[in-house]
C-alpha positions as CSV (number, residue, x, y, z in Angstrom):
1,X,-12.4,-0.1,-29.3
2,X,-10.0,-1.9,-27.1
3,X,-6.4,-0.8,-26.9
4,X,-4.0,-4.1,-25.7
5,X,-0.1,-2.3,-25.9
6,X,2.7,-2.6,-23.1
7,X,6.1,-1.5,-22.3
8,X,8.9,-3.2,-25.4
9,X,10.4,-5.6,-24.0
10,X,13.8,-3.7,-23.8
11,X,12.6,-1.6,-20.9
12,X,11.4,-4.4,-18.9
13,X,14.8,-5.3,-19.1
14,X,16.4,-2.8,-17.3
15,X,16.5,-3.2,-13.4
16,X,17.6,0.2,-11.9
17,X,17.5,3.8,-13.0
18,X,20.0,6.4,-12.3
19,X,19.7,9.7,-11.7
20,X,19.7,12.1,-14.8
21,X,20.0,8.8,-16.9
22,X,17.9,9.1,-20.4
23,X,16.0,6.1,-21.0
24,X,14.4,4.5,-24.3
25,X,11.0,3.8,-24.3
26,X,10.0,1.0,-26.9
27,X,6.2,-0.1,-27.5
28,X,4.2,-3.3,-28.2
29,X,1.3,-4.5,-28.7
30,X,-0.1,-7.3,-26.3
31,X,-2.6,-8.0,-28.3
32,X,0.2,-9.5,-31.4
33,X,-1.5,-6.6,-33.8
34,X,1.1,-4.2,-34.4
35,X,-1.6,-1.2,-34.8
36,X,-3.1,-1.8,-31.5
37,X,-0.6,0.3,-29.3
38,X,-2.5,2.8,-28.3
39,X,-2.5,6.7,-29.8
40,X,0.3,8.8,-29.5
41,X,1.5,10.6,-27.8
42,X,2.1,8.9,-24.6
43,X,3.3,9.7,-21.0
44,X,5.3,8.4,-18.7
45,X,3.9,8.1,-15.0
46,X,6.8,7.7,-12.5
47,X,4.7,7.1,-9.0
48,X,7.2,8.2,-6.5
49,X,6.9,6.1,-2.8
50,X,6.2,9.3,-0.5
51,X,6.8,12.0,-3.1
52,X,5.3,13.4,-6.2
53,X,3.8,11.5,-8.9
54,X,5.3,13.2,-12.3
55,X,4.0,12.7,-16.1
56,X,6.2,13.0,-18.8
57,X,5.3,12.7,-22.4
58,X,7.1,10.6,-24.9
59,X,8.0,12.1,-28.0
60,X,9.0,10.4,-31.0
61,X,12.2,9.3,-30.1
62,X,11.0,7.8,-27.1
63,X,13.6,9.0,-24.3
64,X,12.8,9.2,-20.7
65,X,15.2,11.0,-18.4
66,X,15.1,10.0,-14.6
67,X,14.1,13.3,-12.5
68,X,14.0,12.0,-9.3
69,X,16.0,12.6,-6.3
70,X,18.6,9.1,-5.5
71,X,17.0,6.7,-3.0
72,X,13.2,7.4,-4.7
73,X,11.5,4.2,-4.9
74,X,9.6,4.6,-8.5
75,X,6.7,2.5,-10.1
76,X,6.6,3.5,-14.1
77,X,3.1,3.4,-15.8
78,X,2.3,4.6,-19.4
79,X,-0.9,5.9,-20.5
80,X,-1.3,7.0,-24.0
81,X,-3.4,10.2,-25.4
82,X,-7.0,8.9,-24.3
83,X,-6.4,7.6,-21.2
84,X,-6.2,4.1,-22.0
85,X,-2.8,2.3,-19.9
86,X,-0.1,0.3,-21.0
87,X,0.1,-1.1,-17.4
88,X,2.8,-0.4,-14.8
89,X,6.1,-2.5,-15.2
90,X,6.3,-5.0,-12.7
91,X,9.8,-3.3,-10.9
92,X,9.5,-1.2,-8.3
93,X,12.9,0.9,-9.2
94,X,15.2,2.4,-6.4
95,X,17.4,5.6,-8.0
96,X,20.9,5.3,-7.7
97,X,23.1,8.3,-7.6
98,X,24.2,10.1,-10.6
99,X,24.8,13.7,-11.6
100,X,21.9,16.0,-10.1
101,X,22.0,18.6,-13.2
102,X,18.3,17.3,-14.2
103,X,16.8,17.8,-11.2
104,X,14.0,20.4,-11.0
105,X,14.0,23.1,-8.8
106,X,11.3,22.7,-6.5
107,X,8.9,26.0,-6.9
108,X,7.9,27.3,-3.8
109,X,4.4,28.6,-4.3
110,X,3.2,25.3,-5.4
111,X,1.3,23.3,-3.0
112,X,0.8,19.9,-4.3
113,X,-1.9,17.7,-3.3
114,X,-0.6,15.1,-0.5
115,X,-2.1,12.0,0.6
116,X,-1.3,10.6,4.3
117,X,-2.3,7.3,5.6
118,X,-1.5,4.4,8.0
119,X,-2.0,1.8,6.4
120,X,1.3,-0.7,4.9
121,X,-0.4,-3.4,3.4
122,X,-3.7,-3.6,1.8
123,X,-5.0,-7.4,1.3
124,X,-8.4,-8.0,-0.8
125,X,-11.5,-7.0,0.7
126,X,-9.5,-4.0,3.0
127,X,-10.3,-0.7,3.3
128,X,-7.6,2.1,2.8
129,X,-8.5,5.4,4.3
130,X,-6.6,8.0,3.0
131,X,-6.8,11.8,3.5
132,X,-5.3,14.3,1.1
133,X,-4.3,17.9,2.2
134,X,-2.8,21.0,-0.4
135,X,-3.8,21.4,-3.5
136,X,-7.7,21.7,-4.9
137,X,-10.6,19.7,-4.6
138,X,-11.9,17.8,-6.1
139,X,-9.0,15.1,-6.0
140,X,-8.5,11.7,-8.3
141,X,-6.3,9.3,-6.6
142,X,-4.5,6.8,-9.2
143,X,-3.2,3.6,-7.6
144,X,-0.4,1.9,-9.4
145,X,0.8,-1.5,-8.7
146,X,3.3,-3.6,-10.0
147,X,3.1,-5.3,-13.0
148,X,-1.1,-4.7,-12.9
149,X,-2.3,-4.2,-16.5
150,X,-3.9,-1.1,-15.8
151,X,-4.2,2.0,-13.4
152,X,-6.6,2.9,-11.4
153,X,-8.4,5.8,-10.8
154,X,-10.4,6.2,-7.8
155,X,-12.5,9.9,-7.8
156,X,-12.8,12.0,-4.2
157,X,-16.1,12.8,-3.0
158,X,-16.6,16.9,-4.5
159,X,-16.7,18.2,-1.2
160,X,-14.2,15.9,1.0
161,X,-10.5,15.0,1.3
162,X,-11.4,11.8,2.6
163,X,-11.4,8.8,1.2
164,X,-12.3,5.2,1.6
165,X,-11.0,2.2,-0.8
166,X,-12.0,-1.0,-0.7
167,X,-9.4,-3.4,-2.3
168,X,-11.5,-5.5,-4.7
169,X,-9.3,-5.9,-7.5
170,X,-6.0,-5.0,-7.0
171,X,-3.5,-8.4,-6.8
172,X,-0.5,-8.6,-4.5
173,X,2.0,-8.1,-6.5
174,X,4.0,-6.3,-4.4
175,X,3.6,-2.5,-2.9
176,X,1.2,-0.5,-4.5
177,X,1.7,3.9,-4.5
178,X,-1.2,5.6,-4.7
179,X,-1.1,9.4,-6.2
180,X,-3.0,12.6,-6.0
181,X,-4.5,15.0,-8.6
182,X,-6.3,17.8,-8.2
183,X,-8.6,19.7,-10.1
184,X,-6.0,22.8,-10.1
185,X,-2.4,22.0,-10.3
C-alpha cells in the first residue's frame, strides 16, 4: 500500500520558529484521498545542523513545541507509525530567542552517536564519507533535505563507523543534515 500525505498547508506557512513556541501540526494527503495520510501516530523529526536529531510524537491535538537551543538551524521531517515519511518541509528554520523554560537538560551519561565530516556540498554522483563516534554500533544515518518527499536511510556496515555515500538521488535543494542512530540509545 502506498501512503502519499504531507505537512497542512498551515505549517508550511510559517517561516521561523521560536524557542519554547508550541506549534500546530496539520495533515494532508498528497495524494487528494483524504484517508491516505498515513497511520497515526506520527513524529516530528527536527534534524539539527551540528547537533542532535530529536523525534517527537504528535498526539491528537497536533502541537509541537520548539526544544532547541536559539541560533539551531532545523530541517522538520514527519514520519508516521510504519515508517513511511510525509517528507521534510522545504525551510531550513533558524530559532530565534524566546523563553528557555522548555529546554532539556542535557544528561550527562548519555553519549550520543556523532557524525564528523568535511565535506559542505555534496553534488550528484559525490561521495560523502562520514565517520560516526559515541553511541552503539550498528548506526542508521537518515539524511534530510529540503523539501525531498522522503528521508533517507542509509545503514552502517555492522562492524564500522565508517561510511561511504554516494549521492544518487538526493536534488539540490538546498543543505541537506544527515543524523545518527544507534542500535542503543
Amino acid at each position: 500500500m502506498s501512503v502519499f500525505y504531507h505537512f497542512g498547508q498551515e505549517f508550511e506557512r510559517v517561516r521561523s520558529l521560536t524557542v519554547c513556541d508550541g506549534l500546530h501540526i496539520s495533515l494532508s494527503s498528497s495524494s487528494g484521498n483524504h484517508y491516505n495520510i498515513g497511520r497515526p501516530p506520527y513524529t516530528l523529526l527536527a534534524f539539527e545542523a551540528g547537533g542532535a536529531l530529536t523525534a517527537t510524537q504528535i498526539h491528537e491535538d497536533g502541537l509541537w513545541q520548539v526544544k532547541h537551543p536559539p541560533g539551531s538551524q532545523l530541517l522538520l521531517a514527519l514520519v508516521d507509525s510504519f515508517g513511511n515519511s510525509g517528507g521534510v518541509l522545504p525551510t531550513v528554520f533558524t530559532v530565534a530567542s524566546g523563553s528557555s523554560d522548555c529546554l532539556p537538560a542535557l544528561p550527562i551519561f548519555a553519549v550520543a552517536p556523532t557524525i564528523t565530516t568535511t565535506v559542505t556540498r555534496v553534488e550528484p554522483c559525490d561521495s560523502w564519507q562520514m565517520s560516526i563516534s559515541g553511541g552503539v554500533p550498528p548506526y542508521t544515518i537518515m539524511l534530510a533535505s529540503p523539501g525531498a518527499p522522503s528521508l533517507q536511510d542509509i545503514a552502517a556496515p555492522q562492524y564500522s563507523s565508517l561510511v561511504s555515500f554516494i549521492n544518487s538521488d538526493i536534488a539540490l535543494r538546498g543543505p541537506t543534515i544527515g543524523a545518527s542512530q544507534s542500535s542503543v540509545i
